[in-house]
MOPAC internal coordinates of N, CA, C and O (Angstrom, degrees):
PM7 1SCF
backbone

  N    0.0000 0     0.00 0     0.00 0    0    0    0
  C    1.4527 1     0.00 0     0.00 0    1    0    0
  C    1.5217 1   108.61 1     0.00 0    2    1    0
  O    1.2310 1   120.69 1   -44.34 1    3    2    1
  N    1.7456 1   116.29 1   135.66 1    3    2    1
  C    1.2502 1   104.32 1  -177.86 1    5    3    2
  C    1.9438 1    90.38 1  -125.15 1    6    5    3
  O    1.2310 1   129.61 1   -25.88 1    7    6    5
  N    1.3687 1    99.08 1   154.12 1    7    6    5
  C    1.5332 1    89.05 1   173.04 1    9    7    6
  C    1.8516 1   104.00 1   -87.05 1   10    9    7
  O    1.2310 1   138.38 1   -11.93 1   11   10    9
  N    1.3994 1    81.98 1   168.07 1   11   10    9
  C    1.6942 1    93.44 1  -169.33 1   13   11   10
  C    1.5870 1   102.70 1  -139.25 1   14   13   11
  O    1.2310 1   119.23 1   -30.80 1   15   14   13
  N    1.5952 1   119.07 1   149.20 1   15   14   13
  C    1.2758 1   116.09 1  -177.09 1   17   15   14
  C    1.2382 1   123.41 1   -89.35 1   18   17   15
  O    1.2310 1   114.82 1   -93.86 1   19   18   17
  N    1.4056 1   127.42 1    86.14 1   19   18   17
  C    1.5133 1   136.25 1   159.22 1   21   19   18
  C    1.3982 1   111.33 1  -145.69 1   22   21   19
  O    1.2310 1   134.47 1    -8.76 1   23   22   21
  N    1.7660 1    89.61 1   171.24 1   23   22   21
  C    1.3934 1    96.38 1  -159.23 1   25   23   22
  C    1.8677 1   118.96 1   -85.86 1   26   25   23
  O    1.2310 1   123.09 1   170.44 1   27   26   25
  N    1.6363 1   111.68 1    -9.56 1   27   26   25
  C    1.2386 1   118.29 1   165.51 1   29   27   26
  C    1.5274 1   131.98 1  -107.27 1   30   29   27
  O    1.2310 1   122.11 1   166.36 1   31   30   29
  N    1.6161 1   113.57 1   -13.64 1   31   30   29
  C    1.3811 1   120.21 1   144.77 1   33   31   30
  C    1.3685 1   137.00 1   -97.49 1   34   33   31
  O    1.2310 1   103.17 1   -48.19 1   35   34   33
  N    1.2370 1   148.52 1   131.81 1   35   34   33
  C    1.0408 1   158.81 1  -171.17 1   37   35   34
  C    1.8910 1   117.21 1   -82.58 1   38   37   35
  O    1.2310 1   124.28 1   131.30 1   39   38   37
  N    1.3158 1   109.39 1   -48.70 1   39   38   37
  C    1.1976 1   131.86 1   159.07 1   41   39   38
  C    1.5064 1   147.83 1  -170.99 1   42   41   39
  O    1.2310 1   103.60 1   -17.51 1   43   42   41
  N    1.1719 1   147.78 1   162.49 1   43   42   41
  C    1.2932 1   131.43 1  -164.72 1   45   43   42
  C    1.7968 1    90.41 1  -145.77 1   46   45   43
  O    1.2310 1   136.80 1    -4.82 1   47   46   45
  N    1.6704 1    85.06 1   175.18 1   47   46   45
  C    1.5924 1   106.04 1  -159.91 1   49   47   46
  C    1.4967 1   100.03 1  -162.33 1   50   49   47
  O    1.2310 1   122.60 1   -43.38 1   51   50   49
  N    1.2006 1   112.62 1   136.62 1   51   50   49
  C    1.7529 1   132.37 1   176.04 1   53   51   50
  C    1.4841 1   119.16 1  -109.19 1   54   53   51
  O    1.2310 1   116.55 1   -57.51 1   55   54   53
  N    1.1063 1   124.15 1   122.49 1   55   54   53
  C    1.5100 1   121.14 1  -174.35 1   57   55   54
  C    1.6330 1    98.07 1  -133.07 1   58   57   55
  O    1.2310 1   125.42 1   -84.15 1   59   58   57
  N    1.4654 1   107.20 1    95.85 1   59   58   57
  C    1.5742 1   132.75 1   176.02 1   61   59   58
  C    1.0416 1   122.09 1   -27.29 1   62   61   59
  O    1.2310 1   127.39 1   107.70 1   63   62   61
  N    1.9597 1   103.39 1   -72.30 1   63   62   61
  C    1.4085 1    87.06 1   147.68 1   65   63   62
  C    1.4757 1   165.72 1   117.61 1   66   65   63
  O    1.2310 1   138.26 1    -7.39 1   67   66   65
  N    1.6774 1    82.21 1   172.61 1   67   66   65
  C    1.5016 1   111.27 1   172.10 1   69   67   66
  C    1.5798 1   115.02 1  -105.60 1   70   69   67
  O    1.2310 1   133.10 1   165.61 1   71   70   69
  N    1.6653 1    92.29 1   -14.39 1   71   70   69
  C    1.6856 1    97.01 1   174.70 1   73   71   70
  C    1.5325 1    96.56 1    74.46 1   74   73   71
  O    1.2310 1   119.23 1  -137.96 1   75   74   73
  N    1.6580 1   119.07 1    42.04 1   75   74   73
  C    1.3581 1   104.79 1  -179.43 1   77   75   74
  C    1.8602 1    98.42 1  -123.65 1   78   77   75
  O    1.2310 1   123.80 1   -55.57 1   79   78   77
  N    1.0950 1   110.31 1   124.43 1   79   78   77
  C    1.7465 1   139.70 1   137.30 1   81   79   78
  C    1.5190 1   121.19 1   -16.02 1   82   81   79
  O    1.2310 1   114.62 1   -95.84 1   83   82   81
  N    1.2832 1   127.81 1    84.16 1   83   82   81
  C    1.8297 1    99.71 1  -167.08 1   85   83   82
  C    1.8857 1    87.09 1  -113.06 1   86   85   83
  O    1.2310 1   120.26 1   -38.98 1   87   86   85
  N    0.9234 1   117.11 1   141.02 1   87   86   85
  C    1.4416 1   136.20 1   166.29 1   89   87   86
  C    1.1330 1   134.57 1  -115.81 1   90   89   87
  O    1.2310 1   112.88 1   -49.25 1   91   90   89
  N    1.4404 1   131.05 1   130.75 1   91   90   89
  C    1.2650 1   109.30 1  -159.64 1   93   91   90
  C    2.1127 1    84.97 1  -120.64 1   94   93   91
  O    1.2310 1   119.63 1     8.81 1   95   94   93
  N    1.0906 1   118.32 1  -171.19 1   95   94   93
  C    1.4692 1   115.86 1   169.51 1   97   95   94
  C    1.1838 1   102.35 1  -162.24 1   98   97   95
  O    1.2310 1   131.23 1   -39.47 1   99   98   97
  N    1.9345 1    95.94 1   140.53 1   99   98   97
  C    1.2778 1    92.52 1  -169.61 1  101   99   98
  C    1.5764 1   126.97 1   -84.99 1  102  101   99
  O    1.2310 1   123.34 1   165.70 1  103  102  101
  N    1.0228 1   111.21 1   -14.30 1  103  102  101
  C    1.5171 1   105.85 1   178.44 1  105  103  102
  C    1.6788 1   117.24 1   -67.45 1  106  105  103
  O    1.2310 1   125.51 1   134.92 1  107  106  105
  N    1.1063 1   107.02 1   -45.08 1  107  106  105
  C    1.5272 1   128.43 1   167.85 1  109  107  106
  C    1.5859 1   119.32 1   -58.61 1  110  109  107
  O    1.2310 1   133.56 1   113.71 1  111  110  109
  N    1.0587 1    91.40 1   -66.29 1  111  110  109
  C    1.6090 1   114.47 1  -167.70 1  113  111  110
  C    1.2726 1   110.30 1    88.14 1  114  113  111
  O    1.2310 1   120.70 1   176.65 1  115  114  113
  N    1.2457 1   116.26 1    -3.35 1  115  114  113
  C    1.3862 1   121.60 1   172.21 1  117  115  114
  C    1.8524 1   116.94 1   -44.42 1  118  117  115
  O    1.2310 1   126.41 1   -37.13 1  119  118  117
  N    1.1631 1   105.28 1   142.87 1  119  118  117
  C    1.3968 1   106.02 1  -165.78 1  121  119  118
  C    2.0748 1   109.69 1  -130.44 1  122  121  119
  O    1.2310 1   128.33 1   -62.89 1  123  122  121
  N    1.2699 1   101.57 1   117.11 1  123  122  121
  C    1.5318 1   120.35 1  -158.83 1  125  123  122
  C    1.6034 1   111.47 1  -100.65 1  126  125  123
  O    1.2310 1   115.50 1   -57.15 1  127  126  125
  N    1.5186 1   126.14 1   122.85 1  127  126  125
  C    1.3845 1   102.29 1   161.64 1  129  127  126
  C    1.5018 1   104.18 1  -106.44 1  130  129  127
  O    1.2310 1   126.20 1   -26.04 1  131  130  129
  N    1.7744 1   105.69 1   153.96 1  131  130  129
  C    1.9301 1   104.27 1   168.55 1  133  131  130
  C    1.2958 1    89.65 1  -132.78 1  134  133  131
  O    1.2310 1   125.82 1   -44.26 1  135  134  133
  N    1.3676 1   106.42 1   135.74 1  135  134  133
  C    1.4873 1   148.73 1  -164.74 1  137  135  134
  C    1.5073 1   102.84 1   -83.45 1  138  137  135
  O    1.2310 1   121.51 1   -34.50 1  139  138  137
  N    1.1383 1   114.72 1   145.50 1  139  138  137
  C    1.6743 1   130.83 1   168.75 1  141  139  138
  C    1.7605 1   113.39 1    55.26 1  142  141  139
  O    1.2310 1   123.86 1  -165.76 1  143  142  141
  N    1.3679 1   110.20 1    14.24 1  143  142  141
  C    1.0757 1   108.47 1   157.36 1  145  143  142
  C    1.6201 1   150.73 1   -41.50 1  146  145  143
  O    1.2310 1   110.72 1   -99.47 1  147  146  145
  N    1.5632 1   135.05 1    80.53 1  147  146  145
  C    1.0517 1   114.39 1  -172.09 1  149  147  146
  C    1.5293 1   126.71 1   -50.92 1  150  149  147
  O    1.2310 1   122.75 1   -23.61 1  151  150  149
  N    1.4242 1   112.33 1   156.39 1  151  150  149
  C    1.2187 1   119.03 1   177.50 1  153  151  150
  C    1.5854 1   123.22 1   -63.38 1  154  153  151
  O    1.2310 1   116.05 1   158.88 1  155  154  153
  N    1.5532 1   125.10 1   -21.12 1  155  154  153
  C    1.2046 1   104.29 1   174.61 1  157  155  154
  C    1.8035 1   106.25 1   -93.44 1  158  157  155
  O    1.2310 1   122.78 1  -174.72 1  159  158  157
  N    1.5174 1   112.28 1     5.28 1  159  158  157
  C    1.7465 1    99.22 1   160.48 1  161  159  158
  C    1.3048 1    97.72 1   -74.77 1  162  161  159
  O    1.2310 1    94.31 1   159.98 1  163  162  161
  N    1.3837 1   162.16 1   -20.02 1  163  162  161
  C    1.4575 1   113.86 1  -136.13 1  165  163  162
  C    2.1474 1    71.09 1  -121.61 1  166  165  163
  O    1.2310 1   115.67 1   176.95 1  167  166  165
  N    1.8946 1   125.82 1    -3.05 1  167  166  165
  C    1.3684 1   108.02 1   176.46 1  169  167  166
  C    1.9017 1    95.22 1   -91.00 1  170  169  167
  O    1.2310 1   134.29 1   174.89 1  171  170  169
  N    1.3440 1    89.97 1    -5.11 1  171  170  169
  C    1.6706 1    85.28 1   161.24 1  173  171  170
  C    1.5158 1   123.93 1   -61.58 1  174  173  171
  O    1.2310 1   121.84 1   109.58 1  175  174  173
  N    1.4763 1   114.09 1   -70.42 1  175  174  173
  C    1.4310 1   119.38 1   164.55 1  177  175  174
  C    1.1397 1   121.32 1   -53.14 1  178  177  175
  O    1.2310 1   110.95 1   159.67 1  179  178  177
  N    1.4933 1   134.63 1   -20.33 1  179  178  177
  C    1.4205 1   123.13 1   165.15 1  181  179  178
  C    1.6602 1   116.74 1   -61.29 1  182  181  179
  O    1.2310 1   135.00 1   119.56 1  183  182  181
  N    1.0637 1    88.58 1   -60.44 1  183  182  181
  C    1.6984 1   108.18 1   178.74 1  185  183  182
  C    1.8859 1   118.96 1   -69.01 1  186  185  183
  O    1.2310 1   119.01 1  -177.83 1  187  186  185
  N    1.3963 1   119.49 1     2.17 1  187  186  185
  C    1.4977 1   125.82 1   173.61 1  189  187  186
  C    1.6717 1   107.77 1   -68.58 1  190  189  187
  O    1.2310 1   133.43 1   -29.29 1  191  190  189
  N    1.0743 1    91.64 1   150.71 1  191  190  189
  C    1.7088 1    87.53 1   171.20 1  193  191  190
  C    1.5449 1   100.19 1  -102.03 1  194  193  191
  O    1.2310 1   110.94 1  -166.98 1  195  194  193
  N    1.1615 1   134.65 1    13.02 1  195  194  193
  C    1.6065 1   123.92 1   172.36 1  197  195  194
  C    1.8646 1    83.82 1  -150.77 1  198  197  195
  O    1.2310 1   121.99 1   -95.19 1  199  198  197
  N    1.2834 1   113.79 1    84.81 1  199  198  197
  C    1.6401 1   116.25 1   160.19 1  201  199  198
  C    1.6213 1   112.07 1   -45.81 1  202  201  199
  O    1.2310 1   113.07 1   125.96 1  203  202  201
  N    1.7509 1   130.70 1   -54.04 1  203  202  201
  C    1.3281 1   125.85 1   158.09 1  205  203  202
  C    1.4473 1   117.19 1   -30.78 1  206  205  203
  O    1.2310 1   121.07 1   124.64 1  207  206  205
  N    1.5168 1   115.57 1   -55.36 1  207  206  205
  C    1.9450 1    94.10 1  -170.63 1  209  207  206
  C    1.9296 1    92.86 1   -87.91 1  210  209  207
  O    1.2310 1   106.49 1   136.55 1  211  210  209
  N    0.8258 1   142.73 1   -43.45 1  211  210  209
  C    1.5290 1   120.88 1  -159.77 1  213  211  210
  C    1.6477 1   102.49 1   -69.72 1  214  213  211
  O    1.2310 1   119.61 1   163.96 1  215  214  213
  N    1.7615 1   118.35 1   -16.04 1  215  214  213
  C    1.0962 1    91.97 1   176.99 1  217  215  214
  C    1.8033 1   114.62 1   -94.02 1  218  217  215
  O    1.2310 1   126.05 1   164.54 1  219  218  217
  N    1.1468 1   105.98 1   -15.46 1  219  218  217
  C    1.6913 1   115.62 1   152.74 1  221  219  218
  C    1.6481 1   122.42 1   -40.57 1  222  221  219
  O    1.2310 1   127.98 1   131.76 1  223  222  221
  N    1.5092 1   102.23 1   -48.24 1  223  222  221
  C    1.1982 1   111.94 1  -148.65 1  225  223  222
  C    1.5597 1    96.35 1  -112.93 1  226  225  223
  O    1.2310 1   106.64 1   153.39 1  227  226  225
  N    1.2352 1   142.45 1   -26.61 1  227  226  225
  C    1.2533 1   137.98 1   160.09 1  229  227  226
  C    1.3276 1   128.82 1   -88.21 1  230  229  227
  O    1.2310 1   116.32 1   144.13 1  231  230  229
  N    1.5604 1   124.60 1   -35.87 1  231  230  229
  C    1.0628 1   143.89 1  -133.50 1  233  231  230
  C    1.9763 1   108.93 1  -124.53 1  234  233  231
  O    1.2310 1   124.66 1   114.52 1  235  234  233
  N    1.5717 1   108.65 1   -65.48 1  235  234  233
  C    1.4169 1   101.62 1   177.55 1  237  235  234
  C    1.0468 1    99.03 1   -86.29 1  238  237  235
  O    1.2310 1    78.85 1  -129.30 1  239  238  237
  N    1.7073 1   174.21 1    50.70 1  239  238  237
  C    1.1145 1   163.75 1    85.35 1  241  239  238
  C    1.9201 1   110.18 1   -39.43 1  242  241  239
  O    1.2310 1   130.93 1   140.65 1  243  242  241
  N    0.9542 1    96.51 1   -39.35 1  243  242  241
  C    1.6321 1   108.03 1  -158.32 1  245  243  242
  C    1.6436 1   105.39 1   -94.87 1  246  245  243
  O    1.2310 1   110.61 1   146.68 1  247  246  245
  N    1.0684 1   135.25 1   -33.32 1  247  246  245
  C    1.4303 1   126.01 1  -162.80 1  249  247  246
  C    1.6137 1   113.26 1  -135.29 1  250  249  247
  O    1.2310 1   123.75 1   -34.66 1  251  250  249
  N    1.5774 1   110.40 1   145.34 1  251  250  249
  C    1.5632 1   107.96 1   178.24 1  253  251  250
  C    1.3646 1   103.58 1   -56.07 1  254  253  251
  O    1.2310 1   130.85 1   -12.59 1  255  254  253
  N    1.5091 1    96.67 1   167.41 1  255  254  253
  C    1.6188 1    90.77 1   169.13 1  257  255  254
  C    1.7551 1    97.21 1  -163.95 1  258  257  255
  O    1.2310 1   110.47 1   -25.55 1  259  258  257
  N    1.2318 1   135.52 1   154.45 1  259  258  257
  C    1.4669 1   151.33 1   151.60 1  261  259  258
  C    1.5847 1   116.34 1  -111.36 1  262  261  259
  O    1.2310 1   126.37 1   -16.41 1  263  262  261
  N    1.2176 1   105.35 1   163.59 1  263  262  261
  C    1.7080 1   130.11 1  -171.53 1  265  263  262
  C    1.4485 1    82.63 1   -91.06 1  266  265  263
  O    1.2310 1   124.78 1   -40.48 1  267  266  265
  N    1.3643 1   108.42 1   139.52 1  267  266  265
  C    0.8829 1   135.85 1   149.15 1  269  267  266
  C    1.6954 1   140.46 1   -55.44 1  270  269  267
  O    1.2310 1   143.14 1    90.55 1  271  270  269
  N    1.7781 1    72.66 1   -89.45 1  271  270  269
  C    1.7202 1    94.95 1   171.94 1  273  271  270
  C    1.8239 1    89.95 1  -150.53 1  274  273  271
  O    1.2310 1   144.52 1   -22.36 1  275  274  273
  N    1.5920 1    69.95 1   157.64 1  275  274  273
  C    2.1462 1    80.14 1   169.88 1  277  275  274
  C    1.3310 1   115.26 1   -81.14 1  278  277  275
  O    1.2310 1   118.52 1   164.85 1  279  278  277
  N    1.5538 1   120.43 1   -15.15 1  279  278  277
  C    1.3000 1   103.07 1  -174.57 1  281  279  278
  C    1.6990 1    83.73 1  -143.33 1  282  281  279
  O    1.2310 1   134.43 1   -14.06 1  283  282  281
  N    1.3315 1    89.71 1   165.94 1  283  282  281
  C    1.8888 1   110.75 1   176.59 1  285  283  282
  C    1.6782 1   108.92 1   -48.37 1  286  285  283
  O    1.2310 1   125.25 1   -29.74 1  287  286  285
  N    1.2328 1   107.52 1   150.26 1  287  286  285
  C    1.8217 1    88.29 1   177.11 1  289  287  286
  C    2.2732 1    73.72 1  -107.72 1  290  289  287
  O    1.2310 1   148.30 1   -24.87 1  291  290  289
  N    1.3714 1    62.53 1   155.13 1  291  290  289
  C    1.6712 1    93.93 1   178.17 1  293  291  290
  C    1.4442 1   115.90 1   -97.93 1  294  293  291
  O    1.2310 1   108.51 1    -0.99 1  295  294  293
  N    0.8888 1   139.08 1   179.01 1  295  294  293
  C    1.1373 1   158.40 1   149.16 1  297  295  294
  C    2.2693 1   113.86 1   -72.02 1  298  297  295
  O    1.2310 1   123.44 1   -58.46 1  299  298  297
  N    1.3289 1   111.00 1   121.54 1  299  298  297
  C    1.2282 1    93.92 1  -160.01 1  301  299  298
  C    1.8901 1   104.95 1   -72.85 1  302  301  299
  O    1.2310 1   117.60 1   -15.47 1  303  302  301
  N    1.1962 1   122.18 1   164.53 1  303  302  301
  C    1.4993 1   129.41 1   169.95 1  305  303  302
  C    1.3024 1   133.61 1   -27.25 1  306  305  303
  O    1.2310 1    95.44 1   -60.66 1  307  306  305
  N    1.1945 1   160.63 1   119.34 1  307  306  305
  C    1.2338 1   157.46 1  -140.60 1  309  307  306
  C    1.9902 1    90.09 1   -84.75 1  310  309  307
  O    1.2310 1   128.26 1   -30.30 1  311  310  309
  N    1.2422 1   101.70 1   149.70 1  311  310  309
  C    1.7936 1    96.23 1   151.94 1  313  311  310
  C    1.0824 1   143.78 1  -111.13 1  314  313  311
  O    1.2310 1   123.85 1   -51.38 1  315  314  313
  N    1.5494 1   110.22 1   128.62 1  315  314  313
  C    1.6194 1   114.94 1  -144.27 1  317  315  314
  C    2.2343 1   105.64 1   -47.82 1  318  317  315
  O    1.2310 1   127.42 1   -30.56 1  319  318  317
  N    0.5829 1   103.33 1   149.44 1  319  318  317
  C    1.4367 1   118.23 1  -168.67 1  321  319  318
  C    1.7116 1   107.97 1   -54.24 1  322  321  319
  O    1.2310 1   112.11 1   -47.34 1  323  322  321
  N    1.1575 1   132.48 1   132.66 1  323  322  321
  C    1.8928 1   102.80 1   169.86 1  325  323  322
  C    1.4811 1   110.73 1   -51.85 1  326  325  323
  O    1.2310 1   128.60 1   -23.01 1  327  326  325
  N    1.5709 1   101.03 1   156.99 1  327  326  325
  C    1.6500 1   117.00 1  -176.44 1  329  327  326
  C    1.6189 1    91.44 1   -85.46 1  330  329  327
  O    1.2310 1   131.06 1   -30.24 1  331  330  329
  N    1.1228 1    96.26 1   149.76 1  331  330  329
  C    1.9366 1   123.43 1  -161.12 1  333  331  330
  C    1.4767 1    96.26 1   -77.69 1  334  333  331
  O    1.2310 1   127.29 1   128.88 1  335  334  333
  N    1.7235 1   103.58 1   -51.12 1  335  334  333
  C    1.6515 1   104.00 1  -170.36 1  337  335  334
  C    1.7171 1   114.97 1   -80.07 1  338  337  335
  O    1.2310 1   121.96 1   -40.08 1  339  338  337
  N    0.7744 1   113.85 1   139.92 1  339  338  337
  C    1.4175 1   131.84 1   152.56 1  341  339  338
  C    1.3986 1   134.14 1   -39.13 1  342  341  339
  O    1.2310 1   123.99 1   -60.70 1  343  342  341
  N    1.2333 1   109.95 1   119.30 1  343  342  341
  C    1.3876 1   120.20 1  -173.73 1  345  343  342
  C    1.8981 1   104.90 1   -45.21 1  346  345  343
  O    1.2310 1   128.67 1   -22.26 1  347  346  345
  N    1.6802 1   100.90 1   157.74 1  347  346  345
  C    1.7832 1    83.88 1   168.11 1  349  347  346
  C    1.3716 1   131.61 1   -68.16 1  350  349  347
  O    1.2310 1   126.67 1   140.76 1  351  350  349
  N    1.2850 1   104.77 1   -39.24 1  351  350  349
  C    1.6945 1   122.91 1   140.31 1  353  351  350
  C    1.5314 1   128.14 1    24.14 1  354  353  351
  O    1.2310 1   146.19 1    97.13 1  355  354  353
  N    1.3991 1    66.67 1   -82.87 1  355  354  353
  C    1.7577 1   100.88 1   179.04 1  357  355  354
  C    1.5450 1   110.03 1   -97.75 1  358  357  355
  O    1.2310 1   114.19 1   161.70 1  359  358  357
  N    1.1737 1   128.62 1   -18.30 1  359  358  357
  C    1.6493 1   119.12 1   170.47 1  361  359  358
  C    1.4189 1   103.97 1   -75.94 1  362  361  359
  O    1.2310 1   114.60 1   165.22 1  363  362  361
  N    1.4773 1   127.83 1   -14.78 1  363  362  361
  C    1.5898 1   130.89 1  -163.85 1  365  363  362
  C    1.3150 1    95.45 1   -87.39 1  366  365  363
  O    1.2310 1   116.90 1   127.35 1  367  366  365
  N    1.3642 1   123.51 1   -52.65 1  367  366  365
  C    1.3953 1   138.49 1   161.12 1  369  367  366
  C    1.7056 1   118.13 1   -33.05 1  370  369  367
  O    1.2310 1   114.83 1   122.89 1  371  370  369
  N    1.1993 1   127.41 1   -57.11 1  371  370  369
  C    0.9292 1   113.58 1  -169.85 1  373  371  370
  C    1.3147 1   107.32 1   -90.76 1  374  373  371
  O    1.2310 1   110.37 1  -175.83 1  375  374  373
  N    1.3590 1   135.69 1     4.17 1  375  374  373
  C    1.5252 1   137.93 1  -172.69 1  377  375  374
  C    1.6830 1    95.11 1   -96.88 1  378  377  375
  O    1.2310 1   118.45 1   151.75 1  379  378  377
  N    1.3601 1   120.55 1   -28.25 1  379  378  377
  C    1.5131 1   135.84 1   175.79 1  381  379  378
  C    1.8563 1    96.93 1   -57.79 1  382  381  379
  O    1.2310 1   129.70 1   111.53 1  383  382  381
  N    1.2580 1    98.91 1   -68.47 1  383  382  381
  C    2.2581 1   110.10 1  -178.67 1  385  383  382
  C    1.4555 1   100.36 1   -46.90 1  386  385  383
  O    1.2310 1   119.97 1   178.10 1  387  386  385
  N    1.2348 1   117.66 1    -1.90 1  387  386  385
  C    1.7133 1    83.14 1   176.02 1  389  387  386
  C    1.1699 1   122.73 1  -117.93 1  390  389  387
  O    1.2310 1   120.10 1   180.00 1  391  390  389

């Protein structure tokens, strides 16, 4: 999925393939696939200067489609970094080495 600049999609994604369409929207975040899509519709919607009407006007008229997900999938959480300090453990330990 790459984001794209308009004001009713958020981002889209091509999967070769299956020839599938993935859409995400931004108000929703709801996330759509449409089936049997050729590849020069979806360098169509990349390349539109209003992604909302060509995908109105080319795209949901013309092809099945299912929900995805209700919301965007994300990217999962970073992991917090190891803690710098030393267990007491180990601070008891090293006050012992000297």
């Amino acid at each position: 999925m790459r984001p794209v600049d308009s004001s009713s999609i958020a981002a889209i994604g091509y999967e070769r393939s299956g020839r599938r369409l993935i859409v995400q929207f931004r108000q929703s975040e709801r996330v759509y696939a449409y089936f049997d899509v050729p590849r020069s519709v979806f360098e169509g919607l990349c390349h539109a200067a209003s992604k909302g009407g060509f995908f109105n006007d080319e795209i949901k008229p013309n092809y099945l489609y299912e929900r995805v997900s209700d919301r965007a999938v994300r990217q999962p959480p970073r992991r917090p970094r190891a803690a710098t300090r030393h267990s007491a453990a180990a601070q008891r330990d090293v006050g012992r080495a000297k």
